[in-house]
Structures are given as structure tokens and as C-alpha cells.
C-alpha positions, 0 to 999 in steps of 0.5 A: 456502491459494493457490499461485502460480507463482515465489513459492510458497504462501501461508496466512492463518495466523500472522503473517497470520491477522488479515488474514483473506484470501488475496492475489490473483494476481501478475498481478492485482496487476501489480507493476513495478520501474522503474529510474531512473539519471543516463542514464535520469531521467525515463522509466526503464527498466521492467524484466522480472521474467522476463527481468531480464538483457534489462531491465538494461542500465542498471544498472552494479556500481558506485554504490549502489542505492535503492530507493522504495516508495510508500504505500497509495493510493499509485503509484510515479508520484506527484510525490513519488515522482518529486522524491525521485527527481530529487533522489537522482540530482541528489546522487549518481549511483545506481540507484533502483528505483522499485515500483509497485503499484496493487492493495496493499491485501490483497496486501503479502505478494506484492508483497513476495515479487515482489521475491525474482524479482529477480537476487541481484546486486540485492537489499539485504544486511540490514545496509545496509537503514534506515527499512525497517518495516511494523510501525505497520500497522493494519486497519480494519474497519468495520460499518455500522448495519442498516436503512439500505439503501445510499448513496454517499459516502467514508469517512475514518478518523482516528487520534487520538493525544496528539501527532498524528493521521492521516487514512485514506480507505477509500473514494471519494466516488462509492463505494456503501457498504451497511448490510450489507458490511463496509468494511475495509482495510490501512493503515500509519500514519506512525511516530510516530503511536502508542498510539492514544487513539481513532479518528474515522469520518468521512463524507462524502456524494456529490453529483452529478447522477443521484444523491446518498448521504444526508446521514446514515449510521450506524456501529455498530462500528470495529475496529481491530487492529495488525500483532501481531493486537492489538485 
């Protein structure tokens, strides 16, 4: 169990048992809300979750409120983000929190709850909620064949269906796998990418100028088990 400040405990038992981690600190995670308006489009306002009255002088009572959270491996500044951004503004004048979070990968339950230190006049009444979902999500774990000592190189893995399929990266091309760490991670595949046929590891080696990874690298095992702890 860990225990943080304003957002309380957290334990991986239950519904988060499969995870089989703890998140890290508030502070390491530095989640941001910035909020855009028609007065505000381009840079936004930051605003200060410890002082949110200070930090809100863009926000109005009236019009409505979106809000924007960008996918895994993803930030709230990618070009999309922002073209959705400037397109919901450009259709109605609207305030739109932008989230951020560069670290989310075992850390969603307290970004998640980040959000809850925000002032009760800003947060989403569940029945003008939509499209809201983390159940397609999936973990991915990844053991690598002994003997093979280390290399550098990216790993991809695709989820193959009978309609379409999704391609996960898990690491960086310059990144160092060895045959002896686990690779896993958290990923949320798109909506109708379901009943999973089978998965594809790929890999991909590095090639720079001191050091390359090997043209070969072994996997024994892919695991994957879906938000219900379900293999």
C-alpha cells in the first residue's frame, strides 16, 4: 500500500490486482490541467491545482465544459490534441481542459484521482458524461529467451482481430532490452479492436554509430491479460 497527500491510498488489490504495481508519487507523475477558451486559444491557461480560484480566471459559469485526455504515449500538446482543440472553440465557444501526463503508464489511478482536487463547480455530472471508457485496456508482459545476454532495439506488439488490428510499442528503438527483465506495460487498445485472435511481437534493431542491437532477439512468452484480469 502507498499513501499520498490530498488523494489518499492506494492498494494493488482488487480491481487493480493484475497490475501488480503500485503508482508512483503525484509529483513524479506531474499531471497538468490547461484550460483553453475563445479568449485564451493558443497558449491556455495552466492551472494550479492547489490554488485552482487564483488560476481560473478564464473560466466563465456559462457555456459548456470539455475536457481532452490524451492516450498512452501520448501528451496533451500533440497536434491532434491541439486540432481538436481549435476546432471545438472554432464550433462553440467552450472551456476545455486539456490533461497531460507524460508518465501514465502505471500511474492512471492517480491521474485519475488528480482530477477530484479540482473545485466541485468543474467536474463532469455523470449523465453528461460519453465515449468515457478504460475497459478495452490491456497488459502486456513480455519474457524474453535466456542465454541471450542484452541488445538495444524497439519492441512492438500487434493485436490481431478478425476486422482490424493495433500496433503497441513498448519500447524505443535506442532502448536496452536484457534477456532477464521483464518488458511490460499498460496499453488501451481502440474500441473495436476486440476478441483478440492473437498477437505479434515485433522487433526492431538499433543501429547507430558506437552500438547496434542484434539482428536476432528471442521470445519465450507474451502475456496478456484485459482490464477484468482475464488472460
Amino acid at each position: 500500500m502507498v499513501c499520498y497527500r490530498n488523494i489518499g491510498c492506494f492498494r494493488d488489490e482488487g480491481p487493480f490486482d493484475y497490475l501488480d504495481t503500485l503508482p508512483a508519487a503525484p509529483e513524479v507523475i506531474n499531471t497538468t490541467f490547461t484550460l483553453y477558451t475563445r479568449l485564451n486559444p493558443i497558449e491556455g491557461s495552466l492551472i494550479d491545482l492547489t490554488n485552482t480560484t487564483s488560476s481560473l480566471n478564464d473560466f466563465k459559469e456559462s457555456g459548456p465544459v470539455k475536457i481532452i485526455i490524451h492516450g498512452f504515449g501520448s501528451t496533451g500538446r500533440d497536434p491532434w490534441v491541439l486540432q481538436m482543440t481549435e476546432a471545438l472553440l472554432y464550433v462553440v465557444s467552450s472551456h476545455i481542459f486539456l490533461f497531460t501526463d507524460q508518465y501514465l503508464t502505471d500511474n492512471c489511478i492517480v491521474s485519475g484521482r488528480n482530477h477530484s482536487t479540482l473545485s466541485l463547480n468543474l467536474r463532469l455530472r455523470f449523465k453528461d458524461g460519453h465515449l468515457c471508457t478504460l475497459s478495452n485496456q490491456y497488459k502486456i508482459q513480455i519474457d524474453s529467451s535466456s542465454g541471450q545476454s542484452s541488445t538495444w532495439g524497439k519492441l512492438e506488439v500487434i493485436f490481431l482481430t478478425k476486422d482490424r488490428n493495433e500496433t503497441f510499442q513498448l519500447t524505443s528503438e535506442s532502448d536496452e532490452i536484457k534477456d532477464e527483465s521483464l518488458i511490460q506495460g499498460l496499453v488501451v487498445a481502440h474500441p473495436l479492436v476486440r476478441n483478440i485472435t492473437s498477437a505479434i511481437v515485433k522487433y526492431t534493431k538499433y543501429r547507430g554509430w558506437i552500438y547496434s542491437g542484434k539482428d536476432f532477439w528471442g521470445i519465450d512468452k507474451i502475456v496478456l491479460t484485459n482490464s477484468d484480469g482475464e488472460m
